[in-house]
ZAKOL-488173 format. One line per 2 residues: number of its first residue (from 1); for each residue x, y, z of N, C-alpha, C, O. Coordinates in steps of 0.001 Angstrom, whole numbers, always signed. Last residue first. Layout:
REM ZAKOL-488173
NUM) X,Y,Z,X,Y,Z,X,Y,Z,X,Y,Z  ...
***
This chain:
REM ZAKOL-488173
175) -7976,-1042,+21870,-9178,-545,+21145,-10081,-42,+21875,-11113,+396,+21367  -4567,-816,+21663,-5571,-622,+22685,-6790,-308,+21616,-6657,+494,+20692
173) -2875,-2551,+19693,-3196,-1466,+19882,-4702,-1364,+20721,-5757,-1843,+20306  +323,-4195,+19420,-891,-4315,+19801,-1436,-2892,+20236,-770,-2133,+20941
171) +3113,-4362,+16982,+3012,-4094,+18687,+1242,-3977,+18116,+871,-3773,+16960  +3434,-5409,+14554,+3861,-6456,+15657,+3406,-5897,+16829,+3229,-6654,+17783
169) +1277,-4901,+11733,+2132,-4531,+12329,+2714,-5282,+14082,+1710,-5690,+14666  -345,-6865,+9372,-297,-5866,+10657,+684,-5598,+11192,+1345,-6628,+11060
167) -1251,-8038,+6379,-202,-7985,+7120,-493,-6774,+8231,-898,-5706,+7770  -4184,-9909,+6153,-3786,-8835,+6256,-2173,-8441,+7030,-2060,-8603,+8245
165) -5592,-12413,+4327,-4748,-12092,+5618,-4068,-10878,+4944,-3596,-10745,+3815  -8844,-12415,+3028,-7473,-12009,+2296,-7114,-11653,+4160,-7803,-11046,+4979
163) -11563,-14053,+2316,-11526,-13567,+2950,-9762,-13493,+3107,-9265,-14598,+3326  -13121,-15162,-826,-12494,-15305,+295,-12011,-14362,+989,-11898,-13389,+244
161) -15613,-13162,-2603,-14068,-13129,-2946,-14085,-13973,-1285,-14924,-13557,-486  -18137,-12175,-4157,-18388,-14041,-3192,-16750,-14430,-3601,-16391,-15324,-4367
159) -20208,-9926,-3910,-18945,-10556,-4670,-18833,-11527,-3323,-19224,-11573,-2157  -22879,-7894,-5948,-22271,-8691,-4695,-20732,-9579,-5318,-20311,-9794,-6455
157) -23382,-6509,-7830,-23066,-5705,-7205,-22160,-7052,-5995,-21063,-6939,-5449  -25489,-7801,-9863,-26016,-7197,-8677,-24999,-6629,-7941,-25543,-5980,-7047
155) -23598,-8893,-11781,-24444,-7739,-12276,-24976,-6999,-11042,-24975,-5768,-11034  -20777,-9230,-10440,-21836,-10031,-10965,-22615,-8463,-11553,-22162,-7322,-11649
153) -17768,-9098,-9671,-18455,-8929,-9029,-20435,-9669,-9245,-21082,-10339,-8440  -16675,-9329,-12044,-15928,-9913,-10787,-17292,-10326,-9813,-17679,-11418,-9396
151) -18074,-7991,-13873,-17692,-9692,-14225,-17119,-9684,-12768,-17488,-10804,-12413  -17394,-5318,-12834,-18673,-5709,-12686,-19246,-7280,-12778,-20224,-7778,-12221
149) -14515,-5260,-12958,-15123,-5203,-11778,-16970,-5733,-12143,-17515,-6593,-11451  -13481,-6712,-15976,-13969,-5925,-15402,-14131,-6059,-13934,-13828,-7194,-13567
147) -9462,-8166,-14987,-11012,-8162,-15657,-11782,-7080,-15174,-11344,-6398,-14247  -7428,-8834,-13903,-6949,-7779,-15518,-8669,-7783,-15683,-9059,-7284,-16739
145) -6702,-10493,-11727,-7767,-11114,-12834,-7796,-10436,-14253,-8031,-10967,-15338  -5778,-9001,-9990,-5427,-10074,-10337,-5955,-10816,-11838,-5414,-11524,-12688
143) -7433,-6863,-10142,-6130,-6749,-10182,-5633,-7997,-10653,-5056,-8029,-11740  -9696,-8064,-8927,-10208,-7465,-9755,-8565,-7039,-10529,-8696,-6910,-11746
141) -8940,-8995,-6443,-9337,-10061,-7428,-9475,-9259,-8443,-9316,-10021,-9397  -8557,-6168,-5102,-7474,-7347,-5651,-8073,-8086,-6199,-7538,-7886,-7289
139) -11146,-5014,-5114,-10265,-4348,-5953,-8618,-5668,-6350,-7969,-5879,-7374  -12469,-6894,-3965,-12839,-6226,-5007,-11709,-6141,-5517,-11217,-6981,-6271
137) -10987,-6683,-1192,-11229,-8317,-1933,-11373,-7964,-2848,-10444,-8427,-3510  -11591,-4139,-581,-9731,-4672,-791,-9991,-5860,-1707,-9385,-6046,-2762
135) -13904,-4065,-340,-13173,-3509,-1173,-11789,-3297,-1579,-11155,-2659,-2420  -14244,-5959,+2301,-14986,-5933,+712,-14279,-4884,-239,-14229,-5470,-1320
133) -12828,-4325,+3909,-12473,-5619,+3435,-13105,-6005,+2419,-12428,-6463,+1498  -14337,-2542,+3970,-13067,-2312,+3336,-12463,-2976,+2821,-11758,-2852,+1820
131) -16950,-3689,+5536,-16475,-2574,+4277,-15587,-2205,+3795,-15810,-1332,+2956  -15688,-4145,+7852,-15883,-5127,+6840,-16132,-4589,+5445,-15593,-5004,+4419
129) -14518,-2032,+9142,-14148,-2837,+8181,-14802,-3714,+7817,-14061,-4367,+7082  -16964,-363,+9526,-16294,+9,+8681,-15042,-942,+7875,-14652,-845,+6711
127) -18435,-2368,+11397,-19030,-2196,+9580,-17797,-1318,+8792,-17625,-1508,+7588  -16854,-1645,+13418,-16838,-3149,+12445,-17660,-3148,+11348,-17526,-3945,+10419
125) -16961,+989,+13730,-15755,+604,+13845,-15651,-1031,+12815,-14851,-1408,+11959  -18888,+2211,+14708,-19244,+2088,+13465,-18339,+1126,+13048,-18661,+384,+12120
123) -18703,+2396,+17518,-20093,+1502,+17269,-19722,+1120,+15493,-20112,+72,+14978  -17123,+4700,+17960,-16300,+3107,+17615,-17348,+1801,+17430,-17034,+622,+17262
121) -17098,+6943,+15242,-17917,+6379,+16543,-17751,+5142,+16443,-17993,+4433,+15467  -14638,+8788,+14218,-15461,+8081,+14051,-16151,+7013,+15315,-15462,+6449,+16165
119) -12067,+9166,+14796,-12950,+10258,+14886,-14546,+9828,+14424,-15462,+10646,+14347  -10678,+7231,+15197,-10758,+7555,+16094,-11819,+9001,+15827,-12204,+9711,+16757
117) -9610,+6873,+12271,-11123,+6104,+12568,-11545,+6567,+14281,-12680,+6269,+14653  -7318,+8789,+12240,-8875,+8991,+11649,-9676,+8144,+12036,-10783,+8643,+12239
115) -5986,+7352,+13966,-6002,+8409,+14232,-7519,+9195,+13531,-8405,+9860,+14068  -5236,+5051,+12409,-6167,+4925,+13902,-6813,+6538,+13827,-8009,+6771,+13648
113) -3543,+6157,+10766,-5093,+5725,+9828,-6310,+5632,+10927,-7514,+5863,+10815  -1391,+6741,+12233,-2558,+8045,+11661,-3494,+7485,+11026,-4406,+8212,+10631
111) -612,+4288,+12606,-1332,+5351,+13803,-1718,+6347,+12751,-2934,+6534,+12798  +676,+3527,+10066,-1116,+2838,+10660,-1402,+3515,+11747,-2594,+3440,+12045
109) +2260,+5263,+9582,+997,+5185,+8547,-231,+4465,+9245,-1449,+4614,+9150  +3858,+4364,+11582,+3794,+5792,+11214,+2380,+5999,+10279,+1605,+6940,+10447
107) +4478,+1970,+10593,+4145,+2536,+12314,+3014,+3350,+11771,+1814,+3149,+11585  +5854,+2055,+8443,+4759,+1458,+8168,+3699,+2019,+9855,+2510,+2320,+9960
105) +7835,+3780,+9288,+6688,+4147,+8334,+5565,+3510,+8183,+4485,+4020,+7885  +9257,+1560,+10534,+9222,+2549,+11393,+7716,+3332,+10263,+6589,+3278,+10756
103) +9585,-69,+8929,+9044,-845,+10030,+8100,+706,+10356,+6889,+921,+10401  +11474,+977,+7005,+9881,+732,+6379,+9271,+510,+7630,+8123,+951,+7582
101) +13350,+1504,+8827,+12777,+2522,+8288,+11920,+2133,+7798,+11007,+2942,+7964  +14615,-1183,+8998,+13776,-611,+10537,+12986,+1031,+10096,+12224,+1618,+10864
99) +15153,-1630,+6799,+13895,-2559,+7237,+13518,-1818,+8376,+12353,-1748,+8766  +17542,-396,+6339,+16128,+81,+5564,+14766,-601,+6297,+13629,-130,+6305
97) +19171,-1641,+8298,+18675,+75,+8637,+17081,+91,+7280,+15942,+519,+7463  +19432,-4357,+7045,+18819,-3948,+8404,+17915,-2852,+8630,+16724,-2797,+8936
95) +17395,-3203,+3736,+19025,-3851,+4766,+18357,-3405,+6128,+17419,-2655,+6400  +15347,-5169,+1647,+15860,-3939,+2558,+17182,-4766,+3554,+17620,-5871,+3873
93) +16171,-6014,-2294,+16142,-6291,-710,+16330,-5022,+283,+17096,-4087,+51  +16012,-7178,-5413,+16320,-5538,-4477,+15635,-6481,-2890,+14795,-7371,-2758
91) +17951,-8541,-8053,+17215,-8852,-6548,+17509,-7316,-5957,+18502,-6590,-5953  +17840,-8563,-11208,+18274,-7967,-10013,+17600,-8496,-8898,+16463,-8920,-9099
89) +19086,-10873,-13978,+17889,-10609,-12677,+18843,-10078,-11319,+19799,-10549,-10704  +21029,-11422,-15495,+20109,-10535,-15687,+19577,-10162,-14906,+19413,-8942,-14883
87) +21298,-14226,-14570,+22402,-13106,-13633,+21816,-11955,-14151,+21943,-11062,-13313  +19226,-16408,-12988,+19402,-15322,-14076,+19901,-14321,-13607,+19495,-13599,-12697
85) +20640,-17761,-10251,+19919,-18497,-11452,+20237,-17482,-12951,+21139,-17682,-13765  +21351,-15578,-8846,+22331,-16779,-8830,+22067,-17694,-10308,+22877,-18133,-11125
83) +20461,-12104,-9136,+20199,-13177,-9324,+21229,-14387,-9311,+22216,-14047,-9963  +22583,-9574,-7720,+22338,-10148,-8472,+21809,-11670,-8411,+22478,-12491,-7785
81) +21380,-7274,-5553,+22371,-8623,-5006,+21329,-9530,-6693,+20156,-9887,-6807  +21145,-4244,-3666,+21202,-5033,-4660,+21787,-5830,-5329,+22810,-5417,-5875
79) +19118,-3040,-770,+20914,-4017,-1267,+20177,-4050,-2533,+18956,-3933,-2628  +18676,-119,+747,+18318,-1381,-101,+19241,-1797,-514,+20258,-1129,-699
77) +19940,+1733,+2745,+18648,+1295,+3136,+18216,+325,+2090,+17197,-253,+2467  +21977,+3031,+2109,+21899,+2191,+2751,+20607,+1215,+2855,+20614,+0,+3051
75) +21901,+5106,+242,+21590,+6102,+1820,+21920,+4255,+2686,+22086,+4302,+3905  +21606,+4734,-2486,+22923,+5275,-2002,+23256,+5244,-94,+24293,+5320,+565
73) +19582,+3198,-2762,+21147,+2049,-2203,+22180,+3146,-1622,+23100,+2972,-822  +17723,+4717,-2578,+17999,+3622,-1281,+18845,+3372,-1383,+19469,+3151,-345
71) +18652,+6081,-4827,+18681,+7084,-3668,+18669,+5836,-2250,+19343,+5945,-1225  +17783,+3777,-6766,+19210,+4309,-6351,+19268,+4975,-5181,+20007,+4455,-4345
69) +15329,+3754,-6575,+15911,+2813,-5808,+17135,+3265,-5691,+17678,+3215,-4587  +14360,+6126,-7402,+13983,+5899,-5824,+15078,+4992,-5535,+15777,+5168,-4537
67) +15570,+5967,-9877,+16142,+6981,-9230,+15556,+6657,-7938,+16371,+6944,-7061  +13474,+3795,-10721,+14947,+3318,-10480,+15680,+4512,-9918,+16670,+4105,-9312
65) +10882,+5192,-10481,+11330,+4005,-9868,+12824,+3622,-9178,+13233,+3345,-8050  +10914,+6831,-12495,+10842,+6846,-11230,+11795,+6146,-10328,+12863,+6357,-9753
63) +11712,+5199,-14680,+12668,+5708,-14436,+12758,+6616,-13066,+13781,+7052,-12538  +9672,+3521,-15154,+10699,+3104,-14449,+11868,+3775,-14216,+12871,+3275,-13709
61) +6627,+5024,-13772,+7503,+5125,-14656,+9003,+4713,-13962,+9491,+5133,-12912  +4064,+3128,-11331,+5003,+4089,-11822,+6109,+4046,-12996,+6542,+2911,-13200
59) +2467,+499,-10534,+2459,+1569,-11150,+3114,+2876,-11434,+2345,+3743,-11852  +3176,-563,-8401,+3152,+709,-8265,+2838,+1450,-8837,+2717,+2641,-8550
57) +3624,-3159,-9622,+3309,-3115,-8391,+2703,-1438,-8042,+1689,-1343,-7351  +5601,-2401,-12214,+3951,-3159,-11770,+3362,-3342,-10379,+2258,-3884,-10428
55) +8094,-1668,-10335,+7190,-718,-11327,+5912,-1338,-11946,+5068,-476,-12191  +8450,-3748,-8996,+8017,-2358,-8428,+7834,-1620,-9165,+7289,-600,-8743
53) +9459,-5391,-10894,+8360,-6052,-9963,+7770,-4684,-9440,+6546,-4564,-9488  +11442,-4449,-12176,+10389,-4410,-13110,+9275,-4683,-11678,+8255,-3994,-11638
51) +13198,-4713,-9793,+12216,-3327,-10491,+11576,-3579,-11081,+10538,-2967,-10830  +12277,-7548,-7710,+12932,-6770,-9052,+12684,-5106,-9376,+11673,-4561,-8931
49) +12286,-7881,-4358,+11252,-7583,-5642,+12238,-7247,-6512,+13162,-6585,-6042  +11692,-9838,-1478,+13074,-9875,-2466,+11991,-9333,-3631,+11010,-10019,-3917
47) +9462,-8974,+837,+11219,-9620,+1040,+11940,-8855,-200,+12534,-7777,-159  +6623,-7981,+811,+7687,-9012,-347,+9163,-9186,-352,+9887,-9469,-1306
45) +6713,-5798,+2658,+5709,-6502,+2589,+6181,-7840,+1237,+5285,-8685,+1243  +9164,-4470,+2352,+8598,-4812,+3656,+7769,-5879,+3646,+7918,-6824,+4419
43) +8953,-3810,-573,+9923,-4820,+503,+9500,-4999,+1453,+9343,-6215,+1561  +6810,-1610,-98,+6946,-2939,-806,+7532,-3747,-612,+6911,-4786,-388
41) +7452,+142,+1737,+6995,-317,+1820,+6813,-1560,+1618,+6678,-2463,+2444  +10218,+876,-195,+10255,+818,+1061,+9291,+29,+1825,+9783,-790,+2602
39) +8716,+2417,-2529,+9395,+1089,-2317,+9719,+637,-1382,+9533,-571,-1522  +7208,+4183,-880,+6307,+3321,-1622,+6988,+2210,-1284,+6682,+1332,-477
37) +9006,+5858,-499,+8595,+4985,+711,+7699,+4428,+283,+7041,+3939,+1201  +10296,+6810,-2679,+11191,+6126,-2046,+9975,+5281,-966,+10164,+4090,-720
35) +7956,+8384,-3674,+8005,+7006,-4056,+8995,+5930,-3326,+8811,+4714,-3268  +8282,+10197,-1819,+7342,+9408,-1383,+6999,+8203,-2365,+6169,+7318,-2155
33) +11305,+10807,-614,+10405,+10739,-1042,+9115,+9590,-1144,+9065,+8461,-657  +12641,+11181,+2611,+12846,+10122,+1722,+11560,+10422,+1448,+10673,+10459,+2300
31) +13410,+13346,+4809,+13482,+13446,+3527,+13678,+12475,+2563,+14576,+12587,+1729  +13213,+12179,+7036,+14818,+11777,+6702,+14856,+12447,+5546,+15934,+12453,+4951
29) +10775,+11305,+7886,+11417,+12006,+8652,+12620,+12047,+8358,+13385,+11964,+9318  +8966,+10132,+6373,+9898,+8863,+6792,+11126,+9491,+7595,+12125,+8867,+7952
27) +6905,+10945,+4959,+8136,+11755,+4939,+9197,+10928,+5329,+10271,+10954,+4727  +4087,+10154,+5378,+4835,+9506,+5125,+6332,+9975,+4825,+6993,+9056,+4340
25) +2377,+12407,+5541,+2442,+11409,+7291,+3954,+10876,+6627,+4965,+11142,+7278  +1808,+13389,+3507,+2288,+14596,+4659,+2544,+13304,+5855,+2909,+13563,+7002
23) +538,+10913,+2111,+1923,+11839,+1756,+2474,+12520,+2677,+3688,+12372,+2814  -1930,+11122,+3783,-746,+9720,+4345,+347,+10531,+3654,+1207,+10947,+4431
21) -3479,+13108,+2567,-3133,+13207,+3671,-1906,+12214,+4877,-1384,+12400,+5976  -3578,+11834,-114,-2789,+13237,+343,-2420,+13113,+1834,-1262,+13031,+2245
19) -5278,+10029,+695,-3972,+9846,-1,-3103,+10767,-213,-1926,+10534,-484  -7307,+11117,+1582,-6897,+10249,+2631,-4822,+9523,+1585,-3800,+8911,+1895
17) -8486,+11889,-478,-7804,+12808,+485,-6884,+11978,+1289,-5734,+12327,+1556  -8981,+10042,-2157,-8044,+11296,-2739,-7399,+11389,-1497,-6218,+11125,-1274
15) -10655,+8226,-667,-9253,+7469,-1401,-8308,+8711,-1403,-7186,+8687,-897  -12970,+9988,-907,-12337,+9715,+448,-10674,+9315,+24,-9697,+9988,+349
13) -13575,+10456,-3211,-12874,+11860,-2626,-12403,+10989,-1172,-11500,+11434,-464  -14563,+7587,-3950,-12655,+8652,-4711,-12417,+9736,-4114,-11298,+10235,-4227
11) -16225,+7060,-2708,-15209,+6468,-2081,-13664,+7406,-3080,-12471,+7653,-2902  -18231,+9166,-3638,-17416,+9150,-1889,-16155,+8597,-1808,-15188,+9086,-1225
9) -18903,+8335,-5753,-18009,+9774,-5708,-17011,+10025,-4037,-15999,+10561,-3587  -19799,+5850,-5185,-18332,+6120,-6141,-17587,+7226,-5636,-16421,+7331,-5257
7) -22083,+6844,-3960,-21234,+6268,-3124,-19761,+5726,-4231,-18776,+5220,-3694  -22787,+10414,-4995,-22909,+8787,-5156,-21808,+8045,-4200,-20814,+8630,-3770
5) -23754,+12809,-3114,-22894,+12266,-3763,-23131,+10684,-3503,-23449,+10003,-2527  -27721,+14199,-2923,-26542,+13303,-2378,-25357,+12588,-3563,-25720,+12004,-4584
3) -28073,+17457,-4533,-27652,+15963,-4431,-26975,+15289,-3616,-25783,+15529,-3421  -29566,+20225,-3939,-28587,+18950,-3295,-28762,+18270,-4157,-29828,+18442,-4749
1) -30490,+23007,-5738,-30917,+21678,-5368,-29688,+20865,-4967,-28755,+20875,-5770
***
């Protein structure tokens, strides 16, 4: 007997694969691991982060973490420029060359995401985001908040989150 998979089960085998499948995209062509291009990312998208900031952000062990960041400072690609206020406080920043390497990954990650919705029928193209966008709004208010998803959301499932600017990338893509 079939079952249709629940629409949970969909969205974690989709999330899985599609998260394997950005690992093999994300190499950053230099042999920079793939937490290195987590952090990499993260600057990109927050200028100035602490470690502690990228190890809540990422979720990862800080000792991850801090061997990614070292491997950036060794190669160039992140400064680290003590706090003025709390000299305790690290500031991590990308440097020129690191910024044109997150630029360049971040590229790199949104043509292959095209690359899959291109296999998809471009009729479906705006339900698919708005469907995402509902589940970005979900899942960040739901982050933000440390609360259940179902209190976020209500008992019926609906959620009444504003509508979240999306950082995009600078060159324009033929649709």
């Amino acid at each position: 007997m079939n079952q249709t998979p629940s629409t949970a089960y969909l969205l974690r085998e989709v999330v899985r694969q599609y998260v394997r499948a950005q690992r093999t995209q994300a190499s950053c062509g230099d042999g920079t691991s793939t937490v290195q291009c987590h952090v990499l990312n993260e600057l990109l998208r927050h200028e100035a982060l602490t470690q502690q900031n990228l190890v809540e952000r990422l979720g990862l062990d800080k000792g991850w973490i801090s061997r990614a960041v070292d491997g950036l400072v060794e190669s160039g690609a992140v400064f680290r420029q003590t706090d003025q206020i709390d000299r305790r406080c690290v500031r991590l920043t990308l440097t020129q060359s690191g910024h044109e390497r997150a630029i360049t990954l971040d590229e790199t990650l949104n043509d292959h995401a095209a690359e899959i919705l291109e296999c998809v029928a471009h009729e479906e193209h705006g339900e698919i985001r708005q469907s995402l966008q509902s589940l970005l709004n979900a899942i960040q208010d739901n982050s933000n908040s440390n609360i259940n998803v179902l209190s976020v959301c209500g008992s019926n499932g609906s959620s009444q989150v504003p509508t979240l600017s999306v950082h995009t990338k600078s060159r324009t893509r033929a649709k």
